[in-house]
C-alpha positions, 0 to 999 in steps of 0.5 A, a space after each residue: 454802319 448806319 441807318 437813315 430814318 426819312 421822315 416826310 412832313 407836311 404842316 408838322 410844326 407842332 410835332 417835328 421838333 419834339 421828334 427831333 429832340 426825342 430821336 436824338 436826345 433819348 434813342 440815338 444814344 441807344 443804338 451803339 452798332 450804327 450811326 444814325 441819321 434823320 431826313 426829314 422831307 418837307 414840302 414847303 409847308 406853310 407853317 414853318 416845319 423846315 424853319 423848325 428843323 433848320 434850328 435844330 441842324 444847328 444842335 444836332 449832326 446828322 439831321 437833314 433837311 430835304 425840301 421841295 414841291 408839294 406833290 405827293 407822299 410817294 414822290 417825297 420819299 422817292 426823293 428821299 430814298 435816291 438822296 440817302 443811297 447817293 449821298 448818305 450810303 446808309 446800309 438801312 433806312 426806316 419809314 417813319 411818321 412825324 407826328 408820334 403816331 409811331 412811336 420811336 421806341 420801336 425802332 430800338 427793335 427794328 435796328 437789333 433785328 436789323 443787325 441780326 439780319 433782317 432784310 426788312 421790319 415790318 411793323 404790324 398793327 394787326 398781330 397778336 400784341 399790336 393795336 390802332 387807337 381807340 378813339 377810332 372811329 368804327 368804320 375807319 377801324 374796320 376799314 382798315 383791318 378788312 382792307 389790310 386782309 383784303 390786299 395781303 390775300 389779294 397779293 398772295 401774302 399769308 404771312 404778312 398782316 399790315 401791307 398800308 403799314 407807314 413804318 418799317 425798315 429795309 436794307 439798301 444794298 440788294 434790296 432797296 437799291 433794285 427797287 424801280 423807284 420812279 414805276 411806284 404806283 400812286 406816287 402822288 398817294 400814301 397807297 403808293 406803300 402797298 406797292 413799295 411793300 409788295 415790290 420790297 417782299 418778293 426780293 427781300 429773303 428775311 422778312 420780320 413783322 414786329 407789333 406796335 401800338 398804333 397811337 392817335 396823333 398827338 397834336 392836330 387832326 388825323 390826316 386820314 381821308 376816304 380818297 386814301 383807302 379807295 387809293 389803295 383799294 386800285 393799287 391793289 387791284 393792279 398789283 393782282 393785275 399784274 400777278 395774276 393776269 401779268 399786266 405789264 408796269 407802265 411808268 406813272 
């Protein structure tokens, strides 16, 4: 078995190596039923981050390194999803953040679930034993709990509490592989999950929600902005369009 982590990245020099050491040195080992692999995507970030992860290519099987041109979040894990299922064949892969904000403890969890059969693993800031950092700002605090309560009643998802959450697992094999990548709404956005999220629910048959701690990022400034959350708020509401009102889905 194995099981790929993408792991886009953008200005990660300060992070991706610690990352790497601690993915393959710590946690790999841990995870005995499955071969682990990680891609890291980086879109020619000026500070040297693909010059980071070409040295540790020299230390550690299994890493790769997919580069090209800066055009968003979406189309960076688009090119990385059709990598993985073309070349790598993994049976599951992880959405996961460079910068520690998702710590990688939590994938220990998400794997076993995985292996006890799981379609998809979802890690959840918003139920009980899940938290986002303290030194949030209030408003970026309620933000993004009424927007995540928002979207899951807006997309008829009682049971889901974190659809903008960057770090869960999905199967490839009936599940990821019939997911029209290249329609994802916002591609050039992170809200491009929320679509990824809903269009991954309605044909996923075991769904876990797992709670994490959400930390602030370890090194450098949050990548946060207000563009990002008036993003999501559309693609939401054009996923209700569709639902409620069955808009067609246009190509983007």
């Amino acid at each position: 078995m194995k099981i790929a982590i993408i792991m886009p990245t953008y200005n990660e020099r300060a992070n991706i190596g610690k990352m790497i050491d601690v993915l393959f040195c710590e946690y790999f080992p841990q995870i005995t039923f499955a071969q682990m692999c990680l891609v890291v995507v980086d879109d020619n970030s000026p500070d040297g981050t693909a010059d980071v992860v070409r040295r540790k290519m020299t230390e550690y099987k299994n890493l790769y390194l997919l580069a090209g041109e800066k055009k968003g979040l979406g189309y960076a894990y688009v090119r990385a999803f059709k990598y993985c299922l073309e070349h790598l064949k993994p049976e599951a892969v992880i959405e996961m953040d460079a910068d520690f904000q998702h710590h990688p403890a939590y994938i220990l969890t998400m794997v076993d679930l995985f292996r006890k059969g799981a379609d998809y693993v979802i890690c959840s800031r918003f139920i009980q034993g899940g938290s986002i950092p303290v030194s949030w700002e209030w408003y970026r605090k309620l933000l993004s709990y009424l927007g995540n309560r928002f979207a899951c009643f807006m997309l008829h998802l009682p049971d889901m509490h974190d659809v903008t959450t960057g770090f869960r697992l999905t199967r490839t094999k009936g599940i990821l592989e019939k997911i029209d990548l290249d329609s994802l709404i916002a591609l050039d956005r992170f809200a491009f999950k929320v679509d990824l999220l809903y269009q991954t629910v309605k044909i996923s048959r075991d769904i876990k929600e797992i709670p994490i701690h959400f930390a602030a990022r370890e090194m450098e400034q949050s990548k946060f902005n207000m563009m990002e959350t008036i993003a999501t708020f559309k693609v939401v509401m054009r996923l209700w369009a569709e639902r409620v009102l069955h808009m067609p889905r246009m190509r983007p």
